[in-house]
CHARMM internal coordinates of N, CA and C (Angstrom, degrees):
IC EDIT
DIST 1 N 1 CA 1.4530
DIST 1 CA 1 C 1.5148
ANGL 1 N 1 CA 1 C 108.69
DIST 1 C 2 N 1.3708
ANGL 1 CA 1 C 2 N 111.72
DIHE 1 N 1 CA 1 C 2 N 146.56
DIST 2 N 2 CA 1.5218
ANGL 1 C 2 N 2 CA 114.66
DIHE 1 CA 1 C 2 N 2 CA -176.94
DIST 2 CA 2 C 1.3397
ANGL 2 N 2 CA 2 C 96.97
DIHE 1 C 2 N 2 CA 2 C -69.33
DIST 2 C 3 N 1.6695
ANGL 2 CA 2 C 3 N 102.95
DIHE 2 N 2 CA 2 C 3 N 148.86
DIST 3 N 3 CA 1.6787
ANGL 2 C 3 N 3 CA 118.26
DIHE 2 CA 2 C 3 N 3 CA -168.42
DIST 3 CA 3 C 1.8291
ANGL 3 N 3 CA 3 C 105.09
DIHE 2 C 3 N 3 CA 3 C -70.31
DIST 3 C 4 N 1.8045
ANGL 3 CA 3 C 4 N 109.47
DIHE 3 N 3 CA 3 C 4 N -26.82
DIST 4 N 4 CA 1.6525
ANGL 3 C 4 N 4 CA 111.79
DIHE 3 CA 3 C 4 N 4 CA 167.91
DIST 4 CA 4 C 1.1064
ANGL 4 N 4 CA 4 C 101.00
DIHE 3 C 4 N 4 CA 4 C -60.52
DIST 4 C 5 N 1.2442
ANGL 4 CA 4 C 5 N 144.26
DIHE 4 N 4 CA 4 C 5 N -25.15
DIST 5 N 5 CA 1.6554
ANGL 4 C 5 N 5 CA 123.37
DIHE 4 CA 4 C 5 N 5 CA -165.24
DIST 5 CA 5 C 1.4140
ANGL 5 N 5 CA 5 C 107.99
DIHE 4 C 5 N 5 CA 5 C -101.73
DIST 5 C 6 N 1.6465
ANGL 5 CA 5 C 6 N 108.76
DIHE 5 N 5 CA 5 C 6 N -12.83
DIST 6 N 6 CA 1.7031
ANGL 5 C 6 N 6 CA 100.75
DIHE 5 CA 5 C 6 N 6 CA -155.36
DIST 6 CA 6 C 1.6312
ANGL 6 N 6 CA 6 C 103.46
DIHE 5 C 6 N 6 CA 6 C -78.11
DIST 6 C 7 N 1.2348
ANGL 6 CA 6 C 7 N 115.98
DIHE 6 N 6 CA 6 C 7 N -12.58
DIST 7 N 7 CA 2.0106
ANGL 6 C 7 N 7 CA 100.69
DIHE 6 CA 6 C 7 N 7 CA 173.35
DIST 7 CA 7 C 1.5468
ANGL 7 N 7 CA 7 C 100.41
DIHE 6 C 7 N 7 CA 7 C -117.24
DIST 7 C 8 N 1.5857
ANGL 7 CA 7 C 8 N 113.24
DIHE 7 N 7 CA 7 C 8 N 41.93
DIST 8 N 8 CA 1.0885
ANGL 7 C 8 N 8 CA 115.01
DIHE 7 CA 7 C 8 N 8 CA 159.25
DIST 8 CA 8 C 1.6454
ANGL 8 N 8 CA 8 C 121.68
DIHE 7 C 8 N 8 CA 8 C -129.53
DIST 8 C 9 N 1.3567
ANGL 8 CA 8 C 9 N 97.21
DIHE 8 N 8 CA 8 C 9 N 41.42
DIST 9 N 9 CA 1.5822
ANGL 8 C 9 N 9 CA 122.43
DIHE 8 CA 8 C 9 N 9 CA 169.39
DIST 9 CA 9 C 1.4028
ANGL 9 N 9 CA 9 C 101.29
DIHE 8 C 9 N 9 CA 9 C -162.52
DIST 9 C 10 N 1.6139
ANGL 9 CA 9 C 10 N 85.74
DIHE 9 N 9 CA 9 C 10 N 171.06
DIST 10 N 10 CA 1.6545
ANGL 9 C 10 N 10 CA 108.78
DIHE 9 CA 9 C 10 N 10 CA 173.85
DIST 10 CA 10 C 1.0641
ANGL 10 N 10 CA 10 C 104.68
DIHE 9 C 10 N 10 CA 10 C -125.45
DIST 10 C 11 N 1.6457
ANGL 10 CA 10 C 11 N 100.22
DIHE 10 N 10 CA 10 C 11 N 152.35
DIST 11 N 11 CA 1.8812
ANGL 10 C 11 N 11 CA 101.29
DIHE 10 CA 10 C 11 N 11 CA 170.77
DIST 11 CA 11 C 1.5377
ANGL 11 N 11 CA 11 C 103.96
DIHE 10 C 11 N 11 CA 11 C -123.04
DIST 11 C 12 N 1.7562
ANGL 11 CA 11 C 12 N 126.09
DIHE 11 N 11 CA 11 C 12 N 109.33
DIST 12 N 12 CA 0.7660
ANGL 11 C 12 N 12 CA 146.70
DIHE 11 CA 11 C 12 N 12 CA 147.90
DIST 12 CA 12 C 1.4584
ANGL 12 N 12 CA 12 C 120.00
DIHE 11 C 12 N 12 CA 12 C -48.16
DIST 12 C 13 N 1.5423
ANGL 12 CA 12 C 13 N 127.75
DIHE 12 N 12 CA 12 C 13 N 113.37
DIST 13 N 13 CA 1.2497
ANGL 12 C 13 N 13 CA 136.07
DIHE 12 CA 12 C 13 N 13 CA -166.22
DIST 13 CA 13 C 1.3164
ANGL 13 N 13 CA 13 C 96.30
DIHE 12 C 13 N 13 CA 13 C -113.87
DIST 13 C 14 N 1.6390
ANGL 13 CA 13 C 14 N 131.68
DIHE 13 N 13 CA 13 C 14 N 166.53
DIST 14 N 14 CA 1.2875
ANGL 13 C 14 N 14 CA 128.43
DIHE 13 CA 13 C 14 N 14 CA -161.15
DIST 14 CA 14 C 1.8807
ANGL 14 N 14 CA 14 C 82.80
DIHE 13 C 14 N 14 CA 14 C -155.04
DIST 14 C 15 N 1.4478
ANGL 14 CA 14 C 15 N 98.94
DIHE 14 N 14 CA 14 C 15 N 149.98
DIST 15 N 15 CA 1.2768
ANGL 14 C 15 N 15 CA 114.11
DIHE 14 CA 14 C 15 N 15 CA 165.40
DIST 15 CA 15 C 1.8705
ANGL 15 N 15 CA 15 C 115.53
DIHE 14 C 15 N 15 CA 15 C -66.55
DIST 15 C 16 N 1.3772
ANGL 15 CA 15 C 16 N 116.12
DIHE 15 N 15 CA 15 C 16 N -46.25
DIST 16 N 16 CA 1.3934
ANGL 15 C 16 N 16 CA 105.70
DIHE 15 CA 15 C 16 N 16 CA -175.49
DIST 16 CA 16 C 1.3250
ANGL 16 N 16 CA 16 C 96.19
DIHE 15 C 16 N 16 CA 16 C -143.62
DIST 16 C 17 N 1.2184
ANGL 16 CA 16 C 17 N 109.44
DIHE 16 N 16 CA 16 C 17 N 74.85
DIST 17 N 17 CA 1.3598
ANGL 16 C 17 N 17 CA 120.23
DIHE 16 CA 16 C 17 N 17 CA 160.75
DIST 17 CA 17 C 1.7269
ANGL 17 N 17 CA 17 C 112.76
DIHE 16 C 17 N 17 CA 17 C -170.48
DIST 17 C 18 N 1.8960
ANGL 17 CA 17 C 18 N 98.13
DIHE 17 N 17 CA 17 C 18 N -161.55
DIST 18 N 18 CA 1.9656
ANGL 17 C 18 N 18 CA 83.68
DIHE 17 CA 17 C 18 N 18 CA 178.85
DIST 18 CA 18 C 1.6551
ANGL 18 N 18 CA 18 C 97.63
DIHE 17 C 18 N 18 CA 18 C -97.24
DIST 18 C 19 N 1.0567
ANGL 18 CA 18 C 19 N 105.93
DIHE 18 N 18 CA 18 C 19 N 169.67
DIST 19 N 19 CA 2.0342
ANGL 18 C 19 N 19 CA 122.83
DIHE 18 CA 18 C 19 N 19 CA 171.68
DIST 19 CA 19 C 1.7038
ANGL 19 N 19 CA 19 C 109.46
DIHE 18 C 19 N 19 CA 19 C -56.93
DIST 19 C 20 N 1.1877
ANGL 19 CA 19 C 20 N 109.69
DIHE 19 N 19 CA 19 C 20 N 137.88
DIST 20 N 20 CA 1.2723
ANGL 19 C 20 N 20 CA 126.60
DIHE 19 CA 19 C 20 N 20 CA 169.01
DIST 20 CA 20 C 1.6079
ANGL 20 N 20 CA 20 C 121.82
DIHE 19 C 20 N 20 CA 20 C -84.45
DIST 20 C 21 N 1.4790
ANGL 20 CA 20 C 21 N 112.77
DIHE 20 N 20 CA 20 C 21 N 161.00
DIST 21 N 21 CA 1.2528
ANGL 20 C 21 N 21 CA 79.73
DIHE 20 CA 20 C 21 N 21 CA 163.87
DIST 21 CA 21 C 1.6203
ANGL 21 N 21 CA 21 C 102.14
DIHE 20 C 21 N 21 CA 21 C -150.40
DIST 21 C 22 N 1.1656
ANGL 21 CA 21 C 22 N 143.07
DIHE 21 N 21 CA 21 C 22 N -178.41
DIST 22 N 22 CA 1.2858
ANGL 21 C 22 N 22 CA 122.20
DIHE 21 CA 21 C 22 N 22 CA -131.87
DIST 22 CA 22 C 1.6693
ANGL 22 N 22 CA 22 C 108.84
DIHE 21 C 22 N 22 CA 22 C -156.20
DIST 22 C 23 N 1.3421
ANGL 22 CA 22 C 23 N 130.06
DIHE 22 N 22 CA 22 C 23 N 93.52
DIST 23 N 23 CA 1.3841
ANGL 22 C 23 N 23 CA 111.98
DIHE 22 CA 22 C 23 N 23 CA -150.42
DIST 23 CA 23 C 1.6913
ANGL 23 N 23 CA 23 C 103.19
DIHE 22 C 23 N 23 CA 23 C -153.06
DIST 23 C 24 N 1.3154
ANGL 23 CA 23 C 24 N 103.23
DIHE 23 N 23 CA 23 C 24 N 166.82
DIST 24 N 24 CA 1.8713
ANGL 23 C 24 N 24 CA 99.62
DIHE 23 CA 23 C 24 N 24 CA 176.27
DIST 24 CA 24 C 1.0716
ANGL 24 N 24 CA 24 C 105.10
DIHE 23 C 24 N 24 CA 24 C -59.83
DIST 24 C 25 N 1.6774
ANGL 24 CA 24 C 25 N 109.29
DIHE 24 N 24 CA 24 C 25 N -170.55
DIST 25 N 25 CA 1.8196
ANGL 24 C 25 N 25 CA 118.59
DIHE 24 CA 24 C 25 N 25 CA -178.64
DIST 25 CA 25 C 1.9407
ANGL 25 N 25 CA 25 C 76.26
DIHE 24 C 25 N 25 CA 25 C -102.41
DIST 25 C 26 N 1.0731
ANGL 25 CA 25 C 26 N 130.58
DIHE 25 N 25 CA 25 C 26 N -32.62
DIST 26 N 26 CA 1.5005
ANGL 25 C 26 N 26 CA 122.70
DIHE 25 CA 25 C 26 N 26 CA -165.76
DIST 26 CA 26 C 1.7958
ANGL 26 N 26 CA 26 C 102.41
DIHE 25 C 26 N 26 CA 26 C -78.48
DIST 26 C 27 N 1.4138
ANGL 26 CA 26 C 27 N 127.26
DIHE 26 N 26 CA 26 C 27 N -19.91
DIST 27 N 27 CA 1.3192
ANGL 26 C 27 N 27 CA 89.60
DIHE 26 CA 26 C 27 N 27 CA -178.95
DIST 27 CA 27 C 1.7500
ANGL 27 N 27 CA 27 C 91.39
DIHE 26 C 27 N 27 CA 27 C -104.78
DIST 27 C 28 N 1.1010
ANGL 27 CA 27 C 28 N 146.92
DIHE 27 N 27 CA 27 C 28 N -12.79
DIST 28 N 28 CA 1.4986
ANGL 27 C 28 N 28 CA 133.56
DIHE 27 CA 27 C 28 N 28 CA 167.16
DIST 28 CA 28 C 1.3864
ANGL 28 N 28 CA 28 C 96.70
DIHE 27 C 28 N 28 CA 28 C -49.89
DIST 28 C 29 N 1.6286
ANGL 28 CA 28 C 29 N 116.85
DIHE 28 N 28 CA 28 C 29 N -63.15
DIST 29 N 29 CA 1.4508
ANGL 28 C 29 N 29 CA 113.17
DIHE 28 CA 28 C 29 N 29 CA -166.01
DIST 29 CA 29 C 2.0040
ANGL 29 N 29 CA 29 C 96.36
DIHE 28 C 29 N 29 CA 29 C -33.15
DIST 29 C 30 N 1.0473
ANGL 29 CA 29 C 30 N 100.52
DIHE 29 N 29 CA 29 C 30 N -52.36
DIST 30 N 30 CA 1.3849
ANGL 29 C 30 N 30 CA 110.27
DIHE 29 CA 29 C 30 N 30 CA -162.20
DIST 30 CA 30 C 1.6309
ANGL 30 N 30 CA 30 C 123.04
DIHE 29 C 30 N 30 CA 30 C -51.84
DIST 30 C 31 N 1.4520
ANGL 30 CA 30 C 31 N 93.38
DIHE 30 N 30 CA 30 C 31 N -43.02
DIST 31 N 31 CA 1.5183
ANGL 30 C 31 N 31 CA 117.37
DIHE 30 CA 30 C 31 N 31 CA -165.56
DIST 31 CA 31 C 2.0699
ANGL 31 N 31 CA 31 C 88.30
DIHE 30 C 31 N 31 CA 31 C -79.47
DIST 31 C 32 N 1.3372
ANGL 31 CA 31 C 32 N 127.85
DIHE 31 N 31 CA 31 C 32 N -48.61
DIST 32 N 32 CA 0.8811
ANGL 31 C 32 N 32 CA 125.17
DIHE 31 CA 31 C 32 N 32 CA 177.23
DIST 32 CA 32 C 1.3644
ANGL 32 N 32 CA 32 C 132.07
DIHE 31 C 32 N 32 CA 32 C -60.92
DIST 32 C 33 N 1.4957
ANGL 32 CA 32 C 33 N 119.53
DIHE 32 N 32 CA 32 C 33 N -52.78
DIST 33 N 33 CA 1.5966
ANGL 32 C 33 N 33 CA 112.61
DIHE 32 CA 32 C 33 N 33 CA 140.79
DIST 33 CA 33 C 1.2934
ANGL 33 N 33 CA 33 C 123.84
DIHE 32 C 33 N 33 CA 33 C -25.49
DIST 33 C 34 N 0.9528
ANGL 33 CA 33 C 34 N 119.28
DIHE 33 N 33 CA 33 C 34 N -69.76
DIST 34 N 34 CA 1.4669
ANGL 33 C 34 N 34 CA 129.45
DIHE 33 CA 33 C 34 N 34 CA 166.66
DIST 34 CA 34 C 1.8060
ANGL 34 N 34 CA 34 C 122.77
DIHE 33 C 34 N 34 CA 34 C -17.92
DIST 34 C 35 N 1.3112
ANGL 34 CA 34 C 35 N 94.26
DIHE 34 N 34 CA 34 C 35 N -43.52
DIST 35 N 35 CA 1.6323
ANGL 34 C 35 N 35 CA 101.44
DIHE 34 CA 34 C 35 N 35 CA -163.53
DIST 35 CA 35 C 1.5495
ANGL 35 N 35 CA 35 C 95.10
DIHE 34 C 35 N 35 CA 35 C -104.34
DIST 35 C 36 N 1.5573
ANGL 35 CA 35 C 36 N 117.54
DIHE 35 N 35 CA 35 C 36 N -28.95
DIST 36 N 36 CA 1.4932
ANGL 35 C 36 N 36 CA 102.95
DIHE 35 CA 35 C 36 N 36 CA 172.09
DIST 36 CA 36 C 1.5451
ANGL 36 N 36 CA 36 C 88.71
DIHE 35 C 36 N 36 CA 36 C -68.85
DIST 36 C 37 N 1.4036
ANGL 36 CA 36 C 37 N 160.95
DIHE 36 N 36 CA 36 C 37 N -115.54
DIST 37 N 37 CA 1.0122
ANGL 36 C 37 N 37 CA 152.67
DIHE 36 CA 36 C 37 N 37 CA -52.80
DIST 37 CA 37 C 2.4240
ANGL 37 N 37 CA 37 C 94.45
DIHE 36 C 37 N 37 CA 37 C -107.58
DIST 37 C 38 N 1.5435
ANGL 37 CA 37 C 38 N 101.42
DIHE 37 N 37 CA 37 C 38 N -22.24
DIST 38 N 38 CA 1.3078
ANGL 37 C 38 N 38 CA 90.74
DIHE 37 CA 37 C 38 N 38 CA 175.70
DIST 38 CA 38 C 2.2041
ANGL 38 N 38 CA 38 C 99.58
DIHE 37 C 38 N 38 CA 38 C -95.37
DIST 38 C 39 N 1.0085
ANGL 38 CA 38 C 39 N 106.70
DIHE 38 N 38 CA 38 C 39 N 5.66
DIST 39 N 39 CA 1.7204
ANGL 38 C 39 N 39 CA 96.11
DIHE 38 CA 38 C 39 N 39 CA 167.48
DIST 39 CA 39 C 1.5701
ANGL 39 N 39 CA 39 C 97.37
DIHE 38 C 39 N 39 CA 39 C -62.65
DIST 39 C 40 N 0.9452
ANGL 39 CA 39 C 40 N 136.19
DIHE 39 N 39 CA 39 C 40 N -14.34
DIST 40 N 40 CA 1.6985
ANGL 39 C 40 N 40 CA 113.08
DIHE 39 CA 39 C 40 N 40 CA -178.61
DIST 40 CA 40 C 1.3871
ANGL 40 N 40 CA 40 C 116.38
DIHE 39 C 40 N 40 CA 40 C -129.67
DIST 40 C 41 N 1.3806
ANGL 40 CA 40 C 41 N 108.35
DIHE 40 N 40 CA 40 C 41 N 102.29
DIST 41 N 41 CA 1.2685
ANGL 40 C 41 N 41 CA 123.50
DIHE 40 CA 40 C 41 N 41 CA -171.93
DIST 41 CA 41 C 1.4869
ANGL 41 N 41 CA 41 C 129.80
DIHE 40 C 41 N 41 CA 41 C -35.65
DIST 41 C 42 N 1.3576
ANGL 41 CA 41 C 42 N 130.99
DIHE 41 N 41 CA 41 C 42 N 13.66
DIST 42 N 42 CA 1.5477
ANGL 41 C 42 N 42 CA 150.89
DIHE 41 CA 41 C 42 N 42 CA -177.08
DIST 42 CA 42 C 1.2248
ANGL 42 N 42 CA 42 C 95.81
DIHE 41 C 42 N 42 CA 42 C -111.14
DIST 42 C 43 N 1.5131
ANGL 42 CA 42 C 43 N 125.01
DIHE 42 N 42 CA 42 C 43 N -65.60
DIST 43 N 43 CA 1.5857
ANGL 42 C 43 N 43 CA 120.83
DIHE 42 CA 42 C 43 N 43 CA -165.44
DIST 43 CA 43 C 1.7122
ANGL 43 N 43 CA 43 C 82.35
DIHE 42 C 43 N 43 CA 43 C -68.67
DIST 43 C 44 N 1.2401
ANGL 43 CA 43 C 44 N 136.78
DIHE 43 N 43 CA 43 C 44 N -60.54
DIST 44 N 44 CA 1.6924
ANGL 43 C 44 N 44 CA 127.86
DIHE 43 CA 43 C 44 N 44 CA -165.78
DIST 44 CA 44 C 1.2296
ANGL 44 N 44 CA 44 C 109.41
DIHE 43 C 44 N 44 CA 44 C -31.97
DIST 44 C 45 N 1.1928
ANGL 44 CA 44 C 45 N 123.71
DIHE 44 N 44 CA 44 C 45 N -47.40
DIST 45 N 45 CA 1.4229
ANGL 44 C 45 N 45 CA 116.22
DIHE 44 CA 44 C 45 N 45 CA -167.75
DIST 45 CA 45 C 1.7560
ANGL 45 N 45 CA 45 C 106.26
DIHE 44 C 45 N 45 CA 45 C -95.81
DIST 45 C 46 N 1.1758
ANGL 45 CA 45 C 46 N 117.84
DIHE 45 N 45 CA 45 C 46 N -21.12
DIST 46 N 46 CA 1.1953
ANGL 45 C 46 N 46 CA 113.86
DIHE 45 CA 45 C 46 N 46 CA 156.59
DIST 46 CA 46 C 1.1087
ANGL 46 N 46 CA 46 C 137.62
DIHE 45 C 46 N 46 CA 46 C -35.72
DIST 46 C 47 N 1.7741
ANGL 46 CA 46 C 47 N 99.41
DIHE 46 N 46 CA 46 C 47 N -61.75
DIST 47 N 47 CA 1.3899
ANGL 46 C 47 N 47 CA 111.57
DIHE 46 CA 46 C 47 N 47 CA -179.34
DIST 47 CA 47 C 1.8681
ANGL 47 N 47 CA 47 C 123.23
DIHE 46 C 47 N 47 CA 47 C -75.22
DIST 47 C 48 N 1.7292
ANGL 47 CA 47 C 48 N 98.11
DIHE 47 N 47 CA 47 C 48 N -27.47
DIST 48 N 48 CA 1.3604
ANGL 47 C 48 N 48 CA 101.16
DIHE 47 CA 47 C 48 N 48 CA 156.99
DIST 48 CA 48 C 1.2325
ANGL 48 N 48 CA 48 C 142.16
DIHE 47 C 48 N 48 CA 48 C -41.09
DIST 48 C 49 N 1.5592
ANGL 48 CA 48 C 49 N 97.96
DIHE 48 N 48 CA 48 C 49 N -44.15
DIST 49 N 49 CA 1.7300
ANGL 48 C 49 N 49 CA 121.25
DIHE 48 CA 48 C 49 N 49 CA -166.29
DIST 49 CA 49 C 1.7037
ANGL 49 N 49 CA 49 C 86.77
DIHE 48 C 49 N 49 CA 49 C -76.04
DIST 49 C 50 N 1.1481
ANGL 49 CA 49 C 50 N 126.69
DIHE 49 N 49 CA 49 C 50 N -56.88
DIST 50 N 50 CA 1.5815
ANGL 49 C 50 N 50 CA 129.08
DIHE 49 CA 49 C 50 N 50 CA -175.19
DIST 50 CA 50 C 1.3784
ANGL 50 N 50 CA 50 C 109.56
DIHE 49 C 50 N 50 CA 50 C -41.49
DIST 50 C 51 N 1.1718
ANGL 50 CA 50 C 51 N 119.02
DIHE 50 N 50 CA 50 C 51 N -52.69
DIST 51 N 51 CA 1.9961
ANGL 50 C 51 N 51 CA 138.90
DIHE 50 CA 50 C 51 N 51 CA -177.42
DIST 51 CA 51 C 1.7173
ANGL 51 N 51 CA 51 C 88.24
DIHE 50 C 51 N 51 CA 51 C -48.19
DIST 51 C 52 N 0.9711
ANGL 51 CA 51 C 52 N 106.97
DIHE 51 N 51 CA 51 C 52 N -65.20
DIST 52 N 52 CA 1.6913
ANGL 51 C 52 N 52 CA 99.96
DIHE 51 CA 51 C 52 N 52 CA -171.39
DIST 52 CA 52 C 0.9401
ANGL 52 N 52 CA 52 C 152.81
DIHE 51 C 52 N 52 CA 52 C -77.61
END
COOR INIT
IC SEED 1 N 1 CA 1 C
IC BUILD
């Protein structure tokens, strides 16, 4: 997870079950955009080449 997002959730752990995790509606919105726009390998490398 990007280091901007990582103290912008919580991770809720549970005795008998799996971990939660705990976050705004603005950075999912975020994190989810995010993952639609690298599902297609043109914008992926797009947006890579930009990062660098």
């Amino acid at each position: 997870m990007n280091e901007q997002y990582a103290s912008l959730r919580t991770l809720i752990t549970r005795q008998n079950g799996e971990a939660c995790v705990l976050m705004s509606l603005e950075v999912y919105n975020s994190l989810k955009e995010t993952a639609y726009l690298l599902r297609f390998p043109v914008n992926a490398r797009m947006l890579n080449s930009c990062a660098e």
